[in-house]
C-alpha positions, 0 to 999 in steps of 0.5 A: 791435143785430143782434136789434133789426134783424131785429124791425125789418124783421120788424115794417117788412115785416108793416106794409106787406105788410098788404092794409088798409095798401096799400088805405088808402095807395092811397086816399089818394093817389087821393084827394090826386089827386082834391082837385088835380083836381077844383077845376080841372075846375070852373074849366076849365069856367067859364073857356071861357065867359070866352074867348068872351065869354059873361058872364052878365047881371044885368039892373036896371030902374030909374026912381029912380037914374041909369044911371051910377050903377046901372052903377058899384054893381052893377060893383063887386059883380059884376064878372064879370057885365054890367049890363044897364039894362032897362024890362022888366017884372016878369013879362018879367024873370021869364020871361028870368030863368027861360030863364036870359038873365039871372043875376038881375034887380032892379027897383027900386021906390022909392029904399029898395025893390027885387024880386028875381028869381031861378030858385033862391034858395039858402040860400047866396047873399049876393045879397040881401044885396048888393043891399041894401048896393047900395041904401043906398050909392046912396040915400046918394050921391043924398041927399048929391047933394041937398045940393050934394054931387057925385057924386064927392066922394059917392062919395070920402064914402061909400067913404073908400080907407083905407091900413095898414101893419102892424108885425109885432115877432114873427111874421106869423101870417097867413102861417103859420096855416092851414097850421101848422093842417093840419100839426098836424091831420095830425100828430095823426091820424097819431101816433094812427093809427100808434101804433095800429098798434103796439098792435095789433100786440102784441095780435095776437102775443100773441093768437097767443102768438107773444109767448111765443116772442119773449119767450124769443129777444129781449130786451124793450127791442129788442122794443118798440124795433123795434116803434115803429121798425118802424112808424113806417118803415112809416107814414113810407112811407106819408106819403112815398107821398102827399106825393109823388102831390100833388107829381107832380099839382102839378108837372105843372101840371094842378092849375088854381088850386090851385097858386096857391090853394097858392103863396098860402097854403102857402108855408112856410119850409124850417125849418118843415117840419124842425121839422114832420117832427122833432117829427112823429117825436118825437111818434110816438115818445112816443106808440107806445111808451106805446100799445105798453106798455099794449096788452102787457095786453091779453088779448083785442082787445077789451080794446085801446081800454080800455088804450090811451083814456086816452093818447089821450085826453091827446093829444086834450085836448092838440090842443084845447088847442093849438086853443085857444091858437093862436086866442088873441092871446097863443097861450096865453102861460107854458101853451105854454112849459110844455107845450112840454116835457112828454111826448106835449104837447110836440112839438105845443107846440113846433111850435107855438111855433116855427112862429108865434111867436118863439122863441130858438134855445137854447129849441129846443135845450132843448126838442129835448134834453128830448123826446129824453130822454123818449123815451129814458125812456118806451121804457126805461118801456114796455119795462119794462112790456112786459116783465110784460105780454106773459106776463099773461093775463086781466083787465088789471091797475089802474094801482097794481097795475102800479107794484107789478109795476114795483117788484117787478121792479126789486128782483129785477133788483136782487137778481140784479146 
């Protein structure tokens, strides 16, 4: 235990002590304070012109449709702008508009046809668009008007207020999906970028041949074990760094309408942000003692992302699935049971499954008990592998010649018991 200890330190000091580490740490939390400081910039500029009253103008002119009415459509599509009724011509609509008097302005030739004058018509805008629904709804009102119809009941026609109510069985998804989405984005980047590190480790050292001489003082198992430990404090840190800057920039209520952007849709339960940092570390576990184990044959750096692509690969393939599902009604129905239990799949899956569906307590339990003992089996496994890894030089061995290694080894420590 003492043995395992000091690698871990070892390993924990080398990690955050690393200039590219500190450098990336820095960044993001300067970048988390940027993301929570930017949208309140902008909107602490629009805002003051909403204090003193200066609300941009839309103006319409207008010989085919009522005042009232021209007031009313245009009211409900741009609230925050005032609807002026002009007689200005197209050329003097165009010279307010381009001043920059006016937002835009519309005038409207006929019942079914209208100009559009704007500075920029950008690629973005939906005002077309609007206009046209704008249009069709008052031509519609003013035929069903010709009809005997008044304009009120035209309107109630037109624009039924329907009412729902929504009987959730199971799990709100709304609530929880972009959120889940995120945590799961940041999971998978940060189970790769840390079981990176890991690897990159081992090849450093045995670059060095540091590794032979660690090889010698220190048992396999408590090398491996305090590498992956190590690490993850290391990346575990880090993530605790920036978690804290966003809610220090957050707490102190110079956020804007991100807090309530935030509040709106990242309010998640307690119990899921457990089940996120429990799975979170599981994931890492799996994921850093495979990356690990087969970065031990590894010659050169070169030779990394050639033994460490499948694995990550299979991660890969995994978040896309799990993409996939959690966009589909039945969030992937028996295949995320199943991948709920499976190595490097699992945490995710189950993340997943906990977080926006129903599932028992005893199905956790389960899940939880069976990922512990893969983790517990793929480090046994990766320190098996470290073990013949970390003394082989040249080209990296097939995947059938190092089950023959794996087997060989186990009959001489067979032999010797």
């Amino acid at each position: 235990m003492k043995q395992l200890l000091k690698i871990l330190k070892f390993e924990y000091m080398s990690c955050v002590r690393n200039k590219a580490f500190i450098i990336i740490t820095v960044t993001l939390m300067a970048a988390v304070i940027l993301i929570v400081f930017i949208p309140s910039l902008f909107s602490d500029g629009s805002s003051t012109d909403d204090e003193e009253g200066e609300r941009s103008i839309i103006a319409v002119n207008s010989s085919v449709y009522d005042e009232k009415t021209i007031q009313k459509e245009f009211s409900a599509l741009y609230p925050d702008s005032d609807i002026k009724i002009t007689n200005e011509d197209t050329d003097a609509l165009k010279e307010k508009v381009n001043s920059g008097e006016y937002r835009f302005a519309v005038k409207i030739d006929s019942e079914l046809s209208f100009t559009y004058v704007t500075v920029n018509n950008s690629f973005f805008s939906m005002n077309n668009e609007s206009l046209v629904d704008i249009m069709k709804n008052m031509y519609s009102m003013k035929s069903l008007e010709n009809y005997g119809i008044e304009s009120g009941e035209a309107s109630k026609i037109l624009n039924p207020e329907v009412t729902f109510n929504t009987v959730t069985t199971g799990t709100d998804q709304t609530k929880n999906f972009l959120p889940v989405y995120l945590l799961m984005c940041i999971s998978f980047m940060a189970v790769a970028t840390y079981g990176q590190l890991v690897a990159q480790s081992v090849v450093t050292e045995k670059n060095t041949r540091a590794m032979e001489l660690l090889i010698t003082c220190a048992k396999p198992s408590n090398l491996i074990f305090g590498k992956v430990i190590g690490s993850g404090l290391a990346g575990l840190t880090q993530l605790t760094l920036i978690a804290l800057t966003g809610i220090a920039v957050v707490s102190s209520g110079l956020g804007g309408n991100i807090i309530g952007f935030m509040s709106q849709y990242f309010n998640l339960p307690i119990q899921t942000i457990v089940y996120f940092l429990v799975f979170f570390i599981i994931g890492y576990f799996m994921l850093a003692f495979l990356l690990g184990a087969f970065s031990s044959f590894a010659s050169k750096s070169e030779d990394l992302n050639t033994l460490t692509t499948p694995v990550l690969l299979v991660l890969s393939a995994v978040y896309m699935a799990l993409i996939f599902m959690m966009q589909s009604e039945d969030m992937g129905g028996s295949i995320l049971n199943i991948l709920s239990y499976l190595p490097i799949s699992g945490p995710l899956a189950m993340f997943v499954r906990v977080s926006l569906t129903d599932v028992a307590v005893w199905e956790i339990c389960v899940s939880l008990i069976v990922q512990l003992i893969e983790v517990y089996l793929l480090g046994m496994l990766a320190a098996a592998i470290y073990r013949i890894g970390v003394l082989m030089y040249g080209n990296p061995p097939k995947p059938n010649e190092i089950i023959k290694m794996l087997k060989t080894q186990r009959k001489i420590e067979k032999e010797h018991a």
